[in-house]
N, C-alpha and C positions, 0 to 999 in steps of 0.2 A: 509382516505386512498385514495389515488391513485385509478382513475378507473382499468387503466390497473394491477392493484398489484392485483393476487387470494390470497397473504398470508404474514404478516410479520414474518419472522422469529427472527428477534434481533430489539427492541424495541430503539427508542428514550432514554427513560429511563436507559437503557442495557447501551446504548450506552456511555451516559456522568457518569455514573457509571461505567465502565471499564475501558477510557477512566485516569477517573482521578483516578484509581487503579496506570495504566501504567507513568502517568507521577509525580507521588508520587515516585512509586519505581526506573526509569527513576531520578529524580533528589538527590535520595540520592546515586545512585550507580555512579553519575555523580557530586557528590556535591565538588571535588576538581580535577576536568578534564577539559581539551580544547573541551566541547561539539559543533559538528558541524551537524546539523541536515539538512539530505541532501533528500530530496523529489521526485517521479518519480512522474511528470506530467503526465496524469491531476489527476488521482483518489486517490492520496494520500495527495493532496493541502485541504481537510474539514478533514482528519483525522490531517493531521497536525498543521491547524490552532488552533482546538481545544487541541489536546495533548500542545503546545508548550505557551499557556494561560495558560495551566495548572501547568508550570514548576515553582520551586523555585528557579531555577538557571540558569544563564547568558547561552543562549547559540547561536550561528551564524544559519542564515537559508540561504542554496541555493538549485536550483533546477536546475534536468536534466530529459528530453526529452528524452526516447529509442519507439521506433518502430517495431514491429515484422511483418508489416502489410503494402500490397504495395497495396493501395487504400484501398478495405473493404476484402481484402482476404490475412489471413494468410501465412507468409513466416518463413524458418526457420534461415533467415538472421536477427541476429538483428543489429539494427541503430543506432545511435547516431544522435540524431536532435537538440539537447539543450544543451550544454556539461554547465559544473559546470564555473560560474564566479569565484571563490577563488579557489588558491591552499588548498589541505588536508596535504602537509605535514607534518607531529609531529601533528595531531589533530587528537581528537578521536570522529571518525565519525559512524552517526546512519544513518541508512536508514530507511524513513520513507514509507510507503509501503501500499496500500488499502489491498490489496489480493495473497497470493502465491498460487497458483494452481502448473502448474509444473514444474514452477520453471526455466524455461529455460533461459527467461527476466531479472532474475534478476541475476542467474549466471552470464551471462554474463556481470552483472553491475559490483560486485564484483570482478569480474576474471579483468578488467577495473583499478577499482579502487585502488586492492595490488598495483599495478603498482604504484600505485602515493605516494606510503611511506603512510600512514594514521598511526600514532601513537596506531590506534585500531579500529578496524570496527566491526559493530554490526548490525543487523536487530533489526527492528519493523515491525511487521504488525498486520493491525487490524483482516484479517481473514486469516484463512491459511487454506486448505484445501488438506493436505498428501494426500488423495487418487489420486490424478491426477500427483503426483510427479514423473517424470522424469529423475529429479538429484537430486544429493543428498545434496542439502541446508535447511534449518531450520533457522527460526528464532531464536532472544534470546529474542526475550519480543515480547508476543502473545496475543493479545484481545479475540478473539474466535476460535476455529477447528467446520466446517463448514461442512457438509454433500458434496458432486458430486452433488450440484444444481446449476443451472445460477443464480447470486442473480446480484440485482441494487438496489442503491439504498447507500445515504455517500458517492457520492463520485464514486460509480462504475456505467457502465455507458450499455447501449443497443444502437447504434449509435449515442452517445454526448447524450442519452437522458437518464434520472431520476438520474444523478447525484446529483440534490440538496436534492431528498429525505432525509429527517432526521433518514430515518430507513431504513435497510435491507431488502429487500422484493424478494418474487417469483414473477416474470411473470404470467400474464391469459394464461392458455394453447395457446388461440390465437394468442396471441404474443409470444410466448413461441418457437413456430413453426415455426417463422419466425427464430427465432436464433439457432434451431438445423437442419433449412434445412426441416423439418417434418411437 
């Protein structure tokens, strides 16, 4: 374990067990569709690599860049920094997604996206976590519902840091403090 981690909450293990729950039921609910699996940089680039290993079926990867964030302080403008290389029109597009907390980010990705015709859009994410919800989006395919904890760790990140962790983990209260200000 990570010095800085006081606690794993979702396991390695957890993970690539879930993981290929999601893209079992993921490939047969998509086994005769234009699958276009579309990624929010950066923290959803390890869930996606692994779900998309996992698939039995043909499907296109692109990625987009949004922002909520003007340097290291949250705004309630979101961005567009990476926009999608392919068109979606007539394709039935998944969003692949580390974490929903409240949901505003990716509103806004979606509200974006009808816009471009997609044949069908859908979420994935690996954690979702309803108590911080804002608006009112849900995924359709859901790895875990997650307690009001700051977790790193797959992918999610504490300033570009413990992304590559292989597990979900809490913070040492010490560092902990630094990202609630406390």
């Amino acid at each position: 374990m990570h010095p800085d981690i006081a606690e794993i909450i979702i396991t390695e293990d957890e993970i690539k067990i879930r993981v290929a729950q999601l893209a079992k039921q993921l490939s047969e609910d998509y086994k005769d569709k234009n699958l276009f699996l579309l990624v929010l940089l950066r923290g959803g680039v390890l869930f996606l690599a692994d779900l998309s290993r996992q698939l039995t079926i043909n499907a296109e990867i692109d990625f987009m860049a949004v922002t909520r964030y003007t340097g290291e302080v949250p705004s309630n403008e979101v961005k567009i920094i990476k926009d999608l290389d392919k068109p979606i029109e007539d394709k039935d597009v998944l969003i692949v997604e580390d974490i929903i907390d409240n949901g505003n980010t990716l509103d806004f990705v979606v509200k974006q996206l009808k816009h471009r015709n997609p044949k069908s859009l859908k979420i994935c994410t690996l954690l979702d976590k309803p108590s911080q919800r804002m608006v009112n989006i849900n995924s359709d395919y859901n790895g875990f519902v997650i307690e009001d904890r700051f977790v790193v760790g797959y992918g999610l990140d504490y300033k570009q840091r413990y992304r590559n962790l292989p597990y979900i983990g809490i913070l040492k209260q010490e560092i902990q403090g630094l990202v609630t200000g406390g």
